[in-house]
Structures are given as structure tokens and as C-alpha cells.
ChimeraX commands (.cxc) that place a marker at each C-alpha (Angstrom):
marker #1 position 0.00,0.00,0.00 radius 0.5
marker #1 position 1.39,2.98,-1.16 radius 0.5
marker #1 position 0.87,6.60,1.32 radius 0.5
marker #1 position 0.14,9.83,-0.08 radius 0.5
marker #1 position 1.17,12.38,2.88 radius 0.5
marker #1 position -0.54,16.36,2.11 radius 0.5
marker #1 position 1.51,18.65,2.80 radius 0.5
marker #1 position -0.90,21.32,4.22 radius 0.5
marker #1 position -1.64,22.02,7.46 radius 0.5
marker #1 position -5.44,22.43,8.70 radius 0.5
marker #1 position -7.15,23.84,11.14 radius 0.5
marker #1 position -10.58,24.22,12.29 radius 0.5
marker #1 position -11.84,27.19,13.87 radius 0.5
marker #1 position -14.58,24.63,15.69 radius 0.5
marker #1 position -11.77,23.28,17.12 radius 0.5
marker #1 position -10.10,24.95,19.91 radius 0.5
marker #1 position -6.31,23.73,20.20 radius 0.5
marker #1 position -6.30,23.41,23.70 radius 0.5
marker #1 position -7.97,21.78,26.21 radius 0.5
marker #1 position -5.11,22.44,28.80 radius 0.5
marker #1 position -3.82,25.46,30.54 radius 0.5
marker #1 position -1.51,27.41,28.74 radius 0.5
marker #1 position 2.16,26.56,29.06 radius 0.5
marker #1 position 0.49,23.13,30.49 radius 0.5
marker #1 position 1.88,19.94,28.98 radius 0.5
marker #1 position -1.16,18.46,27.63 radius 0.5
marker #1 position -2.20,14.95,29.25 radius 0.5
marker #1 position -3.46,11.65,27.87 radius 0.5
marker #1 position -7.19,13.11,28.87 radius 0.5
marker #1 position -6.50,16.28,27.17 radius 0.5
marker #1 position -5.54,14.45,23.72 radius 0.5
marker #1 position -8.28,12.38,23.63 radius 0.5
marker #1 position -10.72,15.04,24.61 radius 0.5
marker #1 position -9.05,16.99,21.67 radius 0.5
marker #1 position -9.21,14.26,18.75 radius 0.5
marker #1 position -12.63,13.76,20.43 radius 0.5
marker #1 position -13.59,17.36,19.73 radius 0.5
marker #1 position -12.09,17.28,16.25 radius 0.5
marker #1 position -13.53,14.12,14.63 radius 0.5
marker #1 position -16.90,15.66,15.51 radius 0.5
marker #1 position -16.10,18.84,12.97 radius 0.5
marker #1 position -17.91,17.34,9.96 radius 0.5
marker #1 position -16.74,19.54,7.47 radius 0.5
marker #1 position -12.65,19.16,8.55 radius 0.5
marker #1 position -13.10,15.38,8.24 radius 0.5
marker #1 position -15.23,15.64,5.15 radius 0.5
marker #1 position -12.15,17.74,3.81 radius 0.5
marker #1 position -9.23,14.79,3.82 radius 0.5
marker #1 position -8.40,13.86,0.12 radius 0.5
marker #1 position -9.28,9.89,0.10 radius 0.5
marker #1 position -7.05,7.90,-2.41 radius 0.5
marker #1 position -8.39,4.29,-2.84 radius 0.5
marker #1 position -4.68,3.05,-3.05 radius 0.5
marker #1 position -3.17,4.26,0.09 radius 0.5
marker #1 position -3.60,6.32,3.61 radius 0.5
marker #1 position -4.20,9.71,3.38 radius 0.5
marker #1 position -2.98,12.30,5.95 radius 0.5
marker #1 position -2.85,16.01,7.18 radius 0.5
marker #1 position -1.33,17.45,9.89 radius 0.5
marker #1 position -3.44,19.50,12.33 radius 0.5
marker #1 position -2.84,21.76,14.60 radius 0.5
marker #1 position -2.67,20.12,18.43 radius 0.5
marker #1 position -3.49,21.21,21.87 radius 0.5
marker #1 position 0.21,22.95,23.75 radius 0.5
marker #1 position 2.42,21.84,21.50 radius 0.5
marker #1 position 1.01,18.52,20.46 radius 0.5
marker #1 position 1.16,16.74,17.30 radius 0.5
marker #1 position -1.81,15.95,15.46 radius 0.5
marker #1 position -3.46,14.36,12.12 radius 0.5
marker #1 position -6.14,13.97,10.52 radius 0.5
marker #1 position -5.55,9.88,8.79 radius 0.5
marker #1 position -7.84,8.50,5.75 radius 0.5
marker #1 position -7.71,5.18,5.27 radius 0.5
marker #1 position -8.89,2.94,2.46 radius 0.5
marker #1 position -10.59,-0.67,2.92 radius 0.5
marker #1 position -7.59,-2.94,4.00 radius 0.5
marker #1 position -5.34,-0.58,5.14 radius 0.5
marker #1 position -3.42,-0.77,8.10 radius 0.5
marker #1 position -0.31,0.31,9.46 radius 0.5
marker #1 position 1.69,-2.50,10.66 radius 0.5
marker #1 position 2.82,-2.84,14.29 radius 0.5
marker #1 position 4.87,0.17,16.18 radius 0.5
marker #1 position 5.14,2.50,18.41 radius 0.5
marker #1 position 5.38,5.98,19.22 radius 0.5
marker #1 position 8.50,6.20,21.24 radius 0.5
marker #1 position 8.24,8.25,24.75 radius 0.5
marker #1 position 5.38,10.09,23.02 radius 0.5
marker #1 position 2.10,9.46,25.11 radius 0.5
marker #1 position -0.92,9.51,22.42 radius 0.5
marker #1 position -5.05,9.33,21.66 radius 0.5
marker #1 position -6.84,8.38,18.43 radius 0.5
marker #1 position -10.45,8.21,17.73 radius 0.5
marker #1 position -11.99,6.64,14.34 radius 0.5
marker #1 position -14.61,9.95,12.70 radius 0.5
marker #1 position -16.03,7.64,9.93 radius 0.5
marker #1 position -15.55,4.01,9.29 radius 0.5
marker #1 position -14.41,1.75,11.54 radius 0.5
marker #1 position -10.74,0.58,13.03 radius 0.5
marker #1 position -9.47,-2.33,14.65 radius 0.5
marker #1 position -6.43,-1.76,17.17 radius 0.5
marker #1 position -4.34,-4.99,17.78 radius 0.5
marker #1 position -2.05,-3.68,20.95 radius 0.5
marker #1 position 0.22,-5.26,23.43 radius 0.5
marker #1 position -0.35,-5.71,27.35 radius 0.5
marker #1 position 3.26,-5.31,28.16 radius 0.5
marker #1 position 6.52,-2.96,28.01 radius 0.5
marker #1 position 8.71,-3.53,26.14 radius 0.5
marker #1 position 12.27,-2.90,26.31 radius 0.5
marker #1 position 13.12,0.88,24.71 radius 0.5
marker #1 position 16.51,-0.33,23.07 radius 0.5
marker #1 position 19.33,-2.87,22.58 radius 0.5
marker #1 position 17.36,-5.66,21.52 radius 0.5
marker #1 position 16.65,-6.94,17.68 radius 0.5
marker #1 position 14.06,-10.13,18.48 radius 0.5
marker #1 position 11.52,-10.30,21.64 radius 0.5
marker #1 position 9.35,-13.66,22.46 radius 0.5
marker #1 position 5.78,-12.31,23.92 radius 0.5
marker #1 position 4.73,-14.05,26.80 radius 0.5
marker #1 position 1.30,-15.45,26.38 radius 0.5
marker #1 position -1.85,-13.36,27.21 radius 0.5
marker #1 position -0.37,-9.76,25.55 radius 0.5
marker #1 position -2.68,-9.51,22.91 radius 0.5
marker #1 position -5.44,-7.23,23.46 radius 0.5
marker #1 position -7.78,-6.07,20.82 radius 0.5
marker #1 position -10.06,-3.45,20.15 radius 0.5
marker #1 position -12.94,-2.13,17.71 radius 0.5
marker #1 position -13.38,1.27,17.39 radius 0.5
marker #1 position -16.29,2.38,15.09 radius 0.5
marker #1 position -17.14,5.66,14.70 radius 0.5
marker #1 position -16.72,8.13,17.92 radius 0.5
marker #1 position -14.62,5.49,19.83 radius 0.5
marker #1 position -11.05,6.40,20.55 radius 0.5
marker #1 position -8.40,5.36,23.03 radius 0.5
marker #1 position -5.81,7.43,24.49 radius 0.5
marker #1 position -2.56,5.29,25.41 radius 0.5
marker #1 position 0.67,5.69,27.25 radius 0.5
marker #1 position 4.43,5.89,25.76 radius 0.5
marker #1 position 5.83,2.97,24.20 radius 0.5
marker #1 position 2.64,1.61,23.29 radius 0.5
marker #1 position 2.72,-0.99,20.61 radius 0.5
marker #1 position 0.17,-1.46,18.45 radius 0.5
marker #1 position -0.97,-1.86,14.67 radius 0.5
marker #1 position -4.46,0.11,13.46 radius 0.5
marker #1 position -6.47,-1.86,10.43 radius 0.5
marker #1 position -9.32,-0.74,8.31 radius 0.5
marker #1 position -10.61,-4.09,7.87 radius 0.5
marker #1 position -13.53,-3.17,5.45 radius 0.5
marker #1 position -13.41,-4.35,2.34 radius 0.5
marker #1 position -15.59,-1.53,0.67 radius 0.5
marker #1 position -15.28,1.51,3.23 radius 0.5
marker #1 position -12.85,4.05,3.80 radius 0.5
marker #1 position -12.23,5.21,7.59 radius 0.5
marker #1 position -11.15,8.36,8.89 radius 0.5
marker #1 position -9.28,9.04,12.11 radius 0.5
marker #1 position -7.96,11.41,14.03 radius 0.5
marker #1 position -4.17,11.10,15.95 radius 0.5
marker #1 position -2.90,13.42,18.92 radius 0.5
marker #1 position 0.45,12.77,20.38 radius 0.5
marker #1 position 2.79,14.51,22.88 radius 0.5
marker #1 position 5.13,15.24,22.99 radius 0.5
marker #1 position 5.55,15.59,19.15 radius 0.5
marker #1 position 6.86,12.57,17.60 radius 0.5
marker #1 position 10.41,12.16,18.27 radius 0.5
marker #1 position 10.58,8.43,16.13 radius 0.5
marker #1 position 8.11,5.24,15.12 radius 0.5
marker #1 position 9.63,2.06,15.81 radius 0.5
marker #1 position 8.69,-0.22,13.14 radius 0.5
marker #1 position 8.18,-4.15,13.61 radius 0.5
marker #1 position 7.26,-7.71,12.27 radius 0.5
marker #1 position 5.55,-10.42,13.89 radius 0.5
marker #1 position 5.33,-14.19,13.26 radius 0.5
marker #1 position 3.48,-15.72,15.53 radius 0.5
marker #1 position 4.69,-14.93,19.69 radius 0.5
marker #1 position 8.02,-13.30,17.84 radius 0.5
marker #1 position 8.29,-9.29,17.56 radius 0.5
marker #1 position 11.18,-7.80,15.34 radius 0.5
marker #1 position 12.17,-4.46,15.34 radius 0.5
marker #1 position 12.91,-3.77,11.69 radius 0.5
marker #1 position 13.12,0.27,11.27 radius 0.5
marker #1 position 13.06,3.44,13.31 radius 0.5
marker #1 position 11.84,6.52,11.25 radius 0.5
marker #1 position 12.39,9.56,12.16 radius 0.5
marker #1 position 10.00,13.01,11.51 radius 0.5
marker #1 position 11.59,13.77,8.46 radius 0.5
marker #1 position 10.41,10.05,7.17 radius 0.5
marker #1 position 6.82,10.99,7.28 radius 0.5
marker #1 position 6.22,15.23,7.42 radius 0.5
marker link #1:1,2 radius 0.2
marker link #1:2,3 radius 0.2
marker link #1:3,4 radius 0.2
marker link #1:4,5 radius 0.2
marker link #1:5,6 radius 0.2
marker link #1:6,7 radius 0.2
marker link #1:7,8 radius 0.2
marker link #1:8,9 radius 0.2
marker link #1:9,10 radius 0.2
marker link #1:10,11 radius 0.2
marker link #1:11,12 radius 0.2
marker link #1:12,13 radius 0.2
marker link #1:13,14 radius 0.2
marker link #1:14,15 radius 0.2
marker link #1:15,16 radius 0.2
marker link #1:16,17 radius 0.2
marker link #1:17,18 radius 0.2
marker link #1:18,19 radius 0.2
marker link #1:19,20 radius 0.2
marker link #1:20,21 radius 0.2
marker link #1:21,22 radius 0.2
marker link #1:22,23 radius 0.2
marker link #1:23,24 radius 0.2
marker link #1:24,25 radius 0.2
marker link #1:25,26 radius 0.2
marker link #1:26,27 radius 0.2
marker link #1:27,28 radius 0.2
marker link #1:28,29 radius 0.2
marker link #1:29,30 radius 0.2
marker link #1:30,31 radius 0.2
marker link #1:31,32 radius 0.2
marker link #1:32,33 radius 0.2
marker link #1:33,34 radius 0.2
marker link #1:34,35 radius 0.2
marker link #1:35,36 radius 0.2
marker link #1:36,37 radius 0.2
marker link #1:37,38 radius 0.2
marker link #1:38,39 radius 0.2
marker link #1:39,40 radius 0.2
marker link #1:40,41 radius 0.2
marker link #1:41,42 radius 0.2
marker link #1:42,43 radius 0.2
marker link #1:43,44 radius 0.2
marker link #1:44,45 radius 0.2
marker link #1:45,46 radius 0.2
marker link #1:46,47 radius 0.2
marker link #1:47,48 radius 0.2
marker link #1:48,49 radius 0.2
marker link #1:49,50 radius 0.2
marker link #1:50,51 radius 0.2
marker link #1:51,52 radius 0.2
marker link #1:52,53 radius 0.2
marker link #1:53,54 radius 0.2
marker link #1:54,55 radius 0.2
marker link #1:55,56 radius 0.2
marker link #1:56,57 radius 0.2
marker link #1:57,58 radius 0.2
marker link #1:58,59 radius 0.2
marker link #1:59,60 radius 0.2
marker link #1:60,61 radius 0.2
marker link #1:61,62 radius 0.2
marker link #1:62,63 radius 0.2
marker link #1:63,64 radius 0.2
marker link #1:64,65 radius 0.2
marker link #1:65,66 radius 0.2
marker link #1:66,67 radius 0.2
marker link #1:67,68 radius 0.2
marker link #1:68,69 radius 0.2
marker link #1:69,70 radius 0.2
marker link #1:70,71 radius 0.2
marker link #1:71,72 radius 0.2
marker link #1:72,73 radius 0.2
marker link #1:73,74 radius 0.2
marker link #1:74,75 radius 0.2
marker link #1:75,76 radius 0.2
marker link #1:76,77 radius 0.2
marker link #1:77,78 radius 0.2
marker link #1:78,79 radius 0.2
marker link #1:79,80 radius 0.2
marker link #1:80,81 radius 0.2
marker link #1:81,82 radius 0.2
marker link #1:82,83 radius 0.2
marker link #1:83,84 radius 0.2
marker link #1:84,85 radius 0.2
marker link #1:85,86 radius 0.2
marker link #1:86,87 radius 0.2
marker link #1:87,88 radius 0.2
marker link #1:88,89 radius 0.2
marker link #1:89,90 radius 0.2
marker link #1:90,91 radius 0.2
marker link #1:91,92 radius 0.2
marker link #1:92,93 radius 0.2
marker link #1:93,94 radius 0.2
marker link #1:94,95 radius 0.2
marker link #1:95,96 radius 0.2
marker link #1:96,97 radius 0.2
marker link #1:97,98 radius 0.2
marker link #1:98,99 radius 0.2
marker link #1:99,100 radius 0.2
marker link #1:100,101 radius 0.2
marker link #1:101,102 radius 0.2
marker link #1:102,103 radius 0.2
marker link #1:103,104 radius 0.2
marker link #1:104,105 radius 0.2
marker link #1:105,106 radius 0.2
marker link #1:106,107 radius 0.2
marker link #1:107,108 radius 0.2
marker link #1:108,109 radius 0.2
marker link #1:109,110 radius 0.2
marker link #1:110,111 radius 0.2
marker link #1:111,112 radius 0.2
marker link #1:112,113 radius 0.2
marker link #1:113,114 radius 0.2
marker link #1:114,115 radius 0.2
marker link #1:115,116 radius 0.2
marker link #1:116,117 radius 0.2
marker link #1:117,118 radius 0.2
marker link #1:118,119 radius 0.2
marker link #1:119,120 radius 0.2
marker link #1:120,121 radius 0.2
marker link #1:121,122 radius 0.2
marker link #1:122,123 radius 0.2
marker link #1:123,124 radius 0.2
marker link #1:124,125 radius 0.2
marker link #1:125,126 radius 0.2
marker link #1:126,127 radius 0.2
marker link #1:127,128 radius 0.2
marker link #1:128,129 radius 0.2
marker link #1:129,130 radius 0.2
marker link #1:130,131 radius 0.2
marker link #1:131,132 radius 0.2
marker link #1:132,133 radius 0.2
marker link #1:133,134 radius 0.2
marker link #1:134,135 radius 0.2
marker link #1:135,136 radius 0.2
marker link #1:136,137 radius 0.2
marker link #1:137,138 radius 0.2
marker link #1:138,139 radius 0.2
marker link #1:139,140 radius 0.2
marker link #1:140,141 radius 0.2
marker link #1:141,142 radius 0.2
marker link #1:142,143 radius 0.2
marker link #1:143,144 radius 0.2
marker link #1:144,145 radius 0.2
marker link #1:145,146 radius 0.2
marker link #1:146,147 radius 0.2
marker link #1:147,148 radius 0.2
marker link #1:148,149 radius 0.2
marker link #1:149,150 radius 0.2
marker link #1:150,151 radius 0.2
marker link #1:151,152 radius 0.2
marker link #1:152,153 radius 0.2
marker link #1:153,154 radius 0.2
marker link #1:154,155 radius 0.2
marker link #1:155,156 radius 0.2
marker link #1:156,157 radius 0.2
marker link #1:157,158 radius 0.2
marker link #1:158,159 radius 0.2
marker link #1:159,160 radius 0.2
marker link #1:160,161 radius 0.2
marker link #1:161,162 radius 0.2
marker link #1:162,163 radius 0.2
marker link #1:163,164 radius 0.2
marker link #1:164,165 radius 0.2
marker link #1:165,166 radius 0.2
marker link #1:166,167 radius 0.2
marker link #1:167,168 radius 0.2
marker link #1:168,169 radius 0.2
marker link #1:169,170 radius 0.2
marker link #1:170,171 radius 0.2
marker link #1:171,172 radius 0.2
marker link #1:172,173 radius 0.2
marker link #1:173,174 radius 0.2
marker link #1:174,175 radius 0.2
marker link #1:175,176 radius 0.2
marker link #1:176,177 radius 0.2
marker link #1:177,178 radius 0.2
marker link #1:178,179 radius 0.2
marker link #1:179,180 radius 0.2
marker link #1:180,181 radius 0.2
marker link #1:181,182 radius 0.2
marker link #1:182,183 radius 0.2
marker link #1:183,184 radius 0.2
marker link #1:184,185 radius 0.2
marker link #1:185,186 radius 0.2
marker link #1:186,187 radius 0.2
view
């Protein structure tokens, strides 16, 4: 699947940037109450380009400092399992529907190549439209659009901004770190 990043930023006068104090680091609460807030502005997710071949995405503007986007994505899309670093996060699915695959454990945050997961670390979760889950940092996860004729729409929060996406591969109980990308791989 290919991904076709836009380059604009958006912004939504519905949408206030912050739900926290000002100067105040924003918490897990105040992300998802934010993504919350913005997948309920009709006409900013009506407004995300949907290709048929790949995600779609535009950066928003976050609450204090926060990094934010607006995601399309076509039927059978997904993005693989990752994480987002020491970056502590919320989503919530606007249209469609999502399916989060996650893991109930910590991982370690470096020097290791190939992990066994203990038994019992899967978790998953549905999240049709107006369901969202804020998470902590080094959450690992992978987000599917498992429709076969629907396109979803989501929106992402994280803080602080991303400093890297750890990219891996599973067979089976076996977890493989296979890339790290960096900001500049994705903005």
C-alpha cells in the first residue's frame, strides 16, 4: 500500500487547540478530549483527500504543543505494528471503523533486535465511529481498516511531538524491530 502524505496544514476554527492550561503539557485526557472534539467537525473530516490506493494524511494543529493528524484510510489498510516512542498519544476513528491490535506489556526501549511475547499480551479493540483510546508511551500497536468496501477516517494526537516510530514484524509470539523513522520520514 502505497501513502500519499498532504503537505498542508489544517485547522478548524470549531476546534479549539487546547484543552489544557496554557504553558500546560497536555495529558493523555487532554488528547483524547481533543481528537474527540475534532472528529466531531464534519466539514474538517469531510475535507481529507481519500485515495483508494493508500492512507491519506494532514497534519493538524494540536493542543500545547502537540502533534496531530487527521488519517484516511482505504478498505484494508493498516499500518503495521509500532510504536510511538516516549510520546504518550489518543486516536479516535470519525467515519468508518478501526481495529487496534495492541500489546499488554513494556517492552524494552533499546538494545534488543528479536523479543518472544509471553502469552496473554494480545489485546484487541474495535473502534467504530466516535470510539477512541488514548494510550501511554511505548505503546505498541498496529491500526487496520478491515472493510473491504469503506474508507475510515481518524484522528491522531500525540505529545510530545513525535520524536521516532519504531517499526516491527511479527510471526506468531516473535516481535522484530525492523526500522526506526524519524520526523523527516513521514512530514
Amino acid at each position: 500500500m502505497s501513502a500519499s502524505p498532504s503537505s498542508s496544514s489544517l485547522s478548524s476554527s470549531s476546534v479549539s487547540p487546547s484543552a489544557a492550561a496554557p504553558g500546560a503539557v497536555p495529558t493523555q485526557a487532554d488528547l483524547l478530549d481533543f481528537v474527540r472534539r475534532t472528529a466531531a467537525d464534519a466539514e474538517l473530516i469531510a475535507s481529507l483527500p481519500l485515495d483508494p490506493e493508500g492512507r491519506t494524511w494532514v497534519r493538524l494543529d494540536g493542543p500545547a504543543g502537540s502533534e496531530a493528524w487527521l488519517i484516511g484510510w482505504p478498505p484494508g489498510s493498516g499500518t503495521g505494528w509500532h510504536d510511538h516512542a516516549e510520546s504518550v498519544g489518543a486516536f479516535l476513528t470519525a467515519t468508518g471503523e478501526l481495529k487496534e491490535y495492541s500489546l499488554a506489556t513494556r517492552l524494552p526501549t533499546d538494545g534488543w533486535k528479536t523479543l518472544e511475547l509471553s502469552e496473554g499480551v494480545d489485546r484487541e479493540r474495535r473502534l467504530p465511529a466516535g470510539k477512541g483510546r488514548s494510550f501511554g508511551r511505548d505503546h505498541v500497536h498496529e491500526v487496520l481498516n478491515e472493510s473491504t468496501e469503506h474508507h475510515a477516517v481518524s484522528v491522531h494526537a500525540y505529545y510530545p511531538p513525535l520524536p521516532r516510530i519504531r517499526r516491527y514484524s511479527r510471526t506468531g509470539q516473535v516481535l522484530r524491530l525492523e526500522q526506526v523513522e524519524r520526523p523527516e520520514d513521514w512530514q
